[in-house]
RONU-379539 format. One record per residue (C-alpha): x, z, y; residue number from 0. Coordinates in nm, 2 decimals, decimal comma. Layout:
BEGIN
SITE;X;Z;Y;NUM
...
//
This chain:
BEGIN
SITE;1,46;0,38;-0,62;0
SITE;1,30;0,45;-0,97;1
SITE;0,92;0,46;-0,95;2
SITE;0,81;0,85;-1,05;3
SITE;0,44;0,68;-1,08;4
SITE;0,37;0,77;-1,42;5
SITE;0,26;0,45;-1,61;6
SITE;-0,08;0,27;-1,55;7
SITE;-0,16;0,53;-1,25;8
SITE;-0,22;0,32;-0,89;9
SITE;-0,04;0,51;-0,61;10
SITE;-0,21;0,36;-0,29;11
SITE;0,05;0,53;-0,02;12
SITE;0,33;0,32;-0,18;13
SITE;0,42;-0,05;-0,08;14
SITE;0,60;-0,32;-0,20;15
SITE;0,77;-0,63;-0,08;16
SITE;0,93;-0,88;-0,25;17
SITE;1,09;-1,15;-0,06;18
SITE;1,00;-1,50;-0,25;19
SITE;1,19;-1,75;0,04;20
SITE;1,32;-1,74;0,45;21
SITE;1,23;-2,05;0,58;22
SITE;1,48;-2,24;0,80;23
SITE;1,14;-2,25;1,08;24
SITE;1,21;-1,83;1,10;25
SITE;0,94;-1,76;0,87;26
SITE;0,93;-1,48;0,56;27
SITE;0,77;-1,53;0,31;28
SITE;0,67;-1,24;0,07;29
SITE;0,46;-1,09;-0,17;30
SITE;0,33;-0,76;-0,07;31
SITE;0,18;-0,53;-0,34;32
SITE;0,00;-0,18;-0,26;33
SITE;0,01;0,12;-0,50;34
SITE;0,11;-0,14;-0,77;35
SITE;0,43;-0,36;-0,76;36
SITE;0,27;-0,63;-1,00;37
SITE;-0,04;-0,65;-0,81;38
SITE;0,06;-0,86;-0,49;39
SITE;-0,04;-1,08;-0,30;40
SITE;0,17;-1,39;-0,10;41
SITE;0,21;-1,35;0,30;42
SITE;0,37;-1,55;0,55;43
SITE;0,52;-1,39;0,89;44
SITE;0,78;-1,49;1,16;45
SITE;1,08;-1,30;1,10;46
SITE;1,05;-1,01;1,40;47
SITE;0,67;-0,89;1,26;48
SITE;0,82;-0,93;0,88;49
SITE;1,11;-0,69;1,01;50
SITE;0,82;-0,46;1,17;51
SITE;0,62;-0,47;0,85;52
SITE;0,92;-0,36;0,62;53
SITE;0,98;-0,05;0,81;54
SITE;0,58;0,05;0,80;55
SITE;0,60;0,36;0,65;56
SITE;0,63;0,42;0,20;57
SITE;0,74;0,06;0,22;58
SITE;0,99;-0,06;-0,01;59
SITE;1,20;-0,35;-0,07;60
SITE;1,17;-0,44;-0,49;61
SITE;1,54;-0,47;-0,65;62
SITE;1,60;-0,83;-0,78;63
SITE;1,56;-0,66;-1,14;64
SITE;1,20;-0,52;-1,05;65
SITE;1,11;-0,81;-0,89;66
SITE;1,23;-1,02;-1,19;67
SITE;1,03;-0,77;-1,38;68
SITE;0,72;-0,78;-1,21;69
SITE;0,69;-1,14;-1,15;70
SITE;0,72;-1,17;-1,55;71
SITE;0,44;-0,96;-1,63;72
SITE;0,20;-1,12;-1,42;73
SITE;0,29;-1,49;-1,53;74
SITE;0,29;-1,35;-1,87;75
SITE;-0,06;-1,20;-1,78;76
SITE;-0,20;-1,48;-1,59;77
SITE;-0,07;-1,74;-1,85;78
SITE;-0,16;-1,57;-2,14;79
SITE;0,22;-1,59;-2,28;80
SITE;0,34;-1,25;-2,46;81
SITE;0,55;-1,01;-2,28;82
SITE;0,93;-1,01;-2,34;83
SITE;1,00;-0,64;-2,50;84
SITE;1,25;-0,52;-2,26;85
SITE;1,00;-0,53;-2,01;86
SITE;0,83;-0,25;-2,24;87
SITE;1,16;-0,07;-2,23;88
SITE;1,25;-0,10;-1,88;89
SITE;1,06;0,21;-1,61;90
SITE;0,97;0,01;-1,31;91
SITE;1,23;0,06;-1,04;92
SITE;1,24;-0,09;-0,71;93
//
């Protein structure tokens, strides 16, 4: 799904999740972001209440690409590291 969210502007009905690992205990674990894919943070649920927190409403599951994308910019935010340009040529899409 491309992102219609015109850059820079926080749309808090949307939700992301980005699946980091499933544990061989059942567990998911995820980052969830609200009105901004690159703004997340890490959760941890046994697989039935992950599957009932996907389908919460304006949730979306990020594309590898976007995810790929996303977890980019913030390690190149948090680590101070420049930003490859095709991320400033790609729209966010998840």
């Amino acid at each position: 799904m491309q992102d219609t969210t015109p850059p820079g502007r926080f749309n808090p009905i949307r939700r992301f999740i980005r699946v980091r690992h499933v544990r061989d205990d059942g567990f998911i674990e995820f980052d969830f972001a609200l009105g901004d894919a690159e703004l997340s943070v890490e959760l941890i649920l046994p697989r039935a209440a992950f599957e009932a927190f996907e389908r919460l409403p304006d949730t979306e599951r990020m594309s590898e690409d976007a995810a790929a994308r996303a977890l980019q910019r913030q390690q190149s935010y948090l680590y101070g590291l420049p930003e490859p340009e095709s991320i400033h040529n790609n729209s966010q899409e998840t």
